[in-house]
Every structure is written in C-alpha cells, then in structure tokens.
N, C-alpha and C positions, 0 to 999 in steps of 0.2 A: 504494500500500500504506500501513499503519498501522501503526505499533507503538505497543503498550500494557505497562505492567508487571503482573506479577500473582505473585505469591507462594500458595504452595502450595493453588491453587485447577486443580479437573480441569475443561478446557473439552471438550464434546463436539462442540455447532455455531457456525456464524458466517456467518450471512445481513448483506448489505448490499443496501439497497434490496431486501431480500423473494426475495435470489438468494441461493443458498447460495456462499459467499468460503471460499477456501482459508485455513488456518491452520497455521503450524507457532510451536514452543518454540524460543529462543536457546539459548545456555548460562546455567545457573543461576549468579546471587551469590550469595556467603553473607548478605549483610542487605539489597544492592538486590532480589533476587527475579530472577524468569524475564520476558525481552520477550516478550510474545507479537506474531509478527508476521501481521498479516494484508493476505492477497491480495485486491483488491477485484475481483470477477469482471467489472467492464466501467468501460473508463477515464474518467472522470468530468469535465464539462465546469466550464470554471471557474467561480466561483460557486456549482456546483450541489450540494445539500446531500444528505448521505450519512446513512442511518441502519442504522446498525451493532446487531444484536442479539446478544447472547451467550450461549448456553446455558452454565450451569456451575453446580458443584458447590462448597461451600467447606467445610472442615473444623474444627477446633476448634483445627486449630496455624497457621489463614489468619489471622497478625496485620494485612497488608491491610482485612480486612473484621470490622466489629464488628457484631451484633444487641443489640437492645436488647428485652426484653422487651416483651410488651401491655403489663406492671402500672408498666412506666418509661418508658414514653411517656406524653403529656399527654391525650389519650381514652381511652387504655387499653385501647383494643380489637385493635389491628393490633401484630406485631411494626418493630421500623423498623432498616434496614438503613443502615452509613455506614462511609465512607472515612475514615483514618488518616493514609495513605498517598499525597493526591492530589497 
C-alpha cells in the first residue's frame, strides 16, 4: 500500500499499473490534510515500478494545489498545475 497526503481534494478512482486499487480517507488534520491510503490490487515484486493514476477533483479552498493561468505561464497557452505542499 501507499499513503499520500491530500487536502480538500475529492478523489473518485485509483488504478495502479492500469488495475483499479482500493482507496480509502484517514482522519482529517487541521493544517496536515487527509492521508489518503491506497490499496495496490497485486503485490508488487521488488524493484518493480508502480504507476499510480489518480482521478480527482480540487476546489478553490485545495491550498495543496495551485493553477497558474495560460497568461502566467511562459507560452501562454496551457494552464500549469503545482504543489505547495510536497
């Protein structure tokens, strides 16, 4: 398994390795955030590398995650998403 921190973000799925992985919420902190823990659906040989995908949602009170506009990134075309938090 995996734990991740995350702060008021709604996760819906969580594939590893392209399987769908169980996920459940800790208990909330008030300024660390929520662990999120994840189940990896097949026990994983050593060495062998895991990629973790996460569906989720993040809100405008997720201090975790900041966007930066197209017009404040340096091409200006894409928004660009970044951790505070890591």
């Amino acid at each position: 398994s995996q734990v991740l921190d995350t702060k008021d973000v709604q996760v819906f799925k969580v594939t590893v390795n392209g399987q769908d992985a169980q996920f459940a919420f800790g208990e909330k902190h008030s300024f660390k955030g929520t662990p999120l823990e994840i189940t990896f659906p097949n026990e994983l040989r050593r060495g062998q590398e895991a990629i973790v995908e996460i569906s989720f949602e993040s809100s405008p009170q997720s201090s975790a995650l900041q966007w930066f506009t197209p017009e404040q990134t340096s091409g200006k075309k894409h928004p660009f998403l970044f951790s505070q938090c890591q």
